[in-house]
N, C-alpha and C positions, 0 to 999 in steps of 0.2 A: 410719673415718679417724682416723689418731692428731691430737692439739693438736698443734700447732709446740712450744707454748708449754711445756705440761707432760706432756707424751706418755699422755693419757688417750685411752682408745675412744672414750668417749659424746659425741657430740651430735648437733646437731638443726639440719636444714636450714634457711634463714630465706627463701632465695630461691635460683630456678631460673631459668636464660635462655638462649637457644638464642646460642652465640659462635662465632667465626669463619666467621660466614657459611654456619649452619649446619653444620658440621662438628664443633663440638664442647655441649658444655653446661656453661655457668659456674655451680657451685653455691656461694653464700654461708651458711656453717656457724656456728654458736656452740658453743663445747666446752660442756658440763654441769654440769662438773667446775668450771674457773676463769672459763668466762664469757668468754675469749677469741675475737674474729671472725675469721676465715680464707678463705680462696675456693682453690676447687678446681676445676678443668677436666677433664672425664672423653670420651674420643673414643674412636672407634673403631679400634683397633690394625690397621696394616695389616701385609702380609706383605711381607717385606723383595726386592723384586724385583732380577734380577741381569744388569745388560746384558752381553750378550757384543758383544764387541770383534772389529774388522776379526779381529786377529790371533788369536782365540779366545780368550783374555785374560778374565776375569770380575773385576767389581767394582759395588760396592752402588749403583743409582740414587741418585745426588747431588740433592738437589731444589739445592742452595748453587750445586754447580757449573754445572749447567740456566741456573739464576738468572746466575752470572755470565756466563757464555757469551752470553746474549740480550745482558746489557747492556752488552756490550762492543760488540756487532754496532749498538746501539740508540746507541752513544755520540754527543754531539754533535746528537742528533737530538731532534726536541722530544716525548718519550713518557717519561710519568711513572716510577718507581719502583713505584706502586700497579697499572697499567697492565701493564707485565713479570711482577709478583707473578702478576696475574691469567692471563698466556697463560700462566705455569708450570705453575699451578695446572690451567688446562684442559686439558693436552699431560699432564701427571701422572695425572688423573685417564682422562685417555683411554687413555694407558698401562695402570695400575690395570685396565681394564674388558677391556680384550682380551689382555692376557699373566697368565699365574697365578706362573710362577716367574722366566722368565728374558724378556729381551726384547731385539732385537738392535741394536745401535748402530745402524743404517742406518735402524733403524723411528724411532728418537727422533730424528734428525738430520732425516728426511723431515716428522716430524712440526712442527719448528722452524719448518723453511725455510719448510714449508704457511703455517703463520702468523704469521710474519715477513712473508711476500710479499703478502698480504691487508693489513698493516699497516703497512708502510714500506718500499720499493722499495729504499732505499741502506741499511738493516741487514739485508734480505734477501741482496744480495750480499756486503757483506760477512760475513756469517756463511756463504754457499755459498763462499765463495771462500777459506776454512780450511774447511769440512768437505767440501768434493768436492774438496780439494787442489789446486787451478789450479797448474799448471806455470808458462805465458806467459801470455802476453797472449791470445793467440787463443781459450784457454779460457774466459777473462776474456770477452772479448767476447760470444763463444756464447753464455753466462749470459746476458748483457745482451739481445744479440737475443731470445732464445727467452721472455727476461720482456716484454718489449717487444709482441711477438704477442698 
């Protein structure tokens, strides 16, 4: 690992710690050279997966866009920032495990609303009610009954 500081190879780990919850490792370094301390985070690179789109459309899994979509469905409601982090994180990593390159919109939107609806009844609709396109009202409804059962 080069220094920030004076772009030498040599140094020497000081400290290792398992960071973000497990998914990465935070190493704290000393250069050799100048003696300068630095911290480095080394994870596992994943493979860049490709939703396809109602329209057959491709484009790169957004973790951002994920993230905002819940929290737009979440808004006004009382469910932390930390809390959304985390259902992304679990809908990502579930994704991850069952698709290898591409994965279909309908799978990540079923995967949402799954838990969304476990989690808050009015950011479950409102996020079903932009992702299954409600026309009227009676769509609208339907939702409501059939979460209501």
């Amino acid at each position: 690992m080069r220094c920030p500081r004076c772009s030498e190879k040599d140094d020497k780990v000081i400290d290792s710690r398992e960071a973000r919850e497990g998914a990465a490792i935070r190493r704290r370094r000393e250069c050799l050279s100048c003696g300068h301390r630095f911290t480095t985070y080394e994870e596992v690179l994943k493979a860049k997966l490709q939703v396809v789109k109602r329209d057959g459309r491709r484009e790169a899994l957004d973790r951002d866009k994920m993230f905002q979509s819940i929290k737009v469905a979440c808004q006004k409601r009382h469910i932390s920032v930390p809390r959304i982090n985390g259902i992304v994180d679990a809908i990502l990593n579930e994704i991850e495990a069952e698709y290898e390159n591409e994965v279909p919109s309908t799978a990540v939107g079923e995967k949402v609303m799954m838990r969304l609806g476990r989690l808050d009844a009015v950011a479950y609709v409102r996020f079903a009610s932009v992702y299954r396109r409600f026309r009227d009202v009676n769509q609208f409804m339907s939702e409501v009954e059939r979460m209501l059962e």
